[in-house]
N, C-alpha and C positions, 0 to 999 in steps of 0.2 A: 291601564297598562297591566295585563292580568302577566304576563312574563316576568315582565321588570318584579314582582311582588314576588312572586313564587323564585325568581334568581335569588332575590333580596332571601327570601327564607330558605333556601337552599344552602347560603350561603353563610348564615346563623347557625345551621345544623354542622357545617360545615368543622368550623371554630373561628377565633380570629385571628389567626395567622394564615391564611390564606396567603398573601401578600407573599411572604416570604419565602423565599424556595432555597430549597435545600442543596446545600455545594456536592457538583460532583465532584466523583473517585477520580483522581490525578491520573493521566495516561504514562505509562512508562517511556520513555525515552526508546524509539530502536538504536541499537548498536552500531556503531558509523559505519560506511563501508568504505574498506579500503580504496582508494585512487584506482580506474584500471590501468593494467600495463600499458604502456604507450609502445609502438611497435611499428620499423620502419616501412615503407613501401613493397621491398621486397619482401619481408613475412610477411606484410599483409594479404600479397597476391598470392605466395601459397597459402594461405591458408584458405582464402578465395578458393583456389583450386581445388582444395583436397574436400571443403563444404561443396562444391560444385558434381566429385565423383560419388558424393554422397546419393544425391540426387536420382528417384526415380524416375526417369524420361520416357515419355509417353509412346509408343508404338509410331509407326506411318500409320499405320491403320487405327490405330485407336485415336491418332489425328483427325483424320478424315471423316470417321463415321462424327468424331463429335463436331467437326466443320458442318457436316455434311446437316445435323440434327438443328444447329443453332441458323442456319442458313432455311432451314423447313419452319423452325420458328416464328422467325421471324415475318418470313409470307402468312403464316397461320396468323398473327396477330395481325398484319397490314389488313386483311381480309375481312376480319371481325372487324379493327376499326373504321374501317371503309363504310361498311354493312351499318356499323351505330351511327355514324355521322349522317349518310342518309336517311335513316330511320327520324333522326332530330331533326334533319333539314325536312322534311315532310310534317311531322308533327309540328315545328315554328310555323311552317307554309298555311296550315290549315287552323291553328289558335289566330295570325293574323289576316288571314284571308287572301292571304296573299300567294299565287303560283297558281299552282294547278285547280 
């Protein structure tokens, strides 16, 4: 066990406290945080509202074209994987001898 010998003198060089490990540095404590304000229905909907006029809302048209791009995607991939599946289904056909 040419390892185990050379770990063993590794581990001589080492010293003999190995074993022992050294205590870590205490983490600080974070500082609590306050409870949030609890806040009835009606704040809460304005403020709903006033978060909501905040909002960038996308075009019609900035709608559409991106409709329009995820809709060409998605054919673009059905396409490719169409194209891979028969690709495999010809290749299984011919490893077992089987089809065409």
């Amino acid at each position: 066990m040419a390892s185990n010998e050379a770990t063993k003198k590794a581990d001589a060089a080492r010293g003999p406290n190995r074993s022992a490990s050294p205590t870590a540095p205490q983490r600080a404590t974070p500082p609590a945080r306050p409870a949030p304000k609890r806040v009835g229905p009606v704040e809460f909907l304005g403020e709903v509202r006033d978060e909501a006029r905040k909002v960038t809302w996308p075009t019609r048209k900035e709608t559409t074209v991106t409709t329009m791009m995820v809709f060409v995607m998605v054919v673009v991939a059905s396409l490719f994987f169409v194209a891979v599946d028969q690709v495999l289904r010809f290749a299984v056909g011919l490893i077992l001898g089987i089809g065409a």
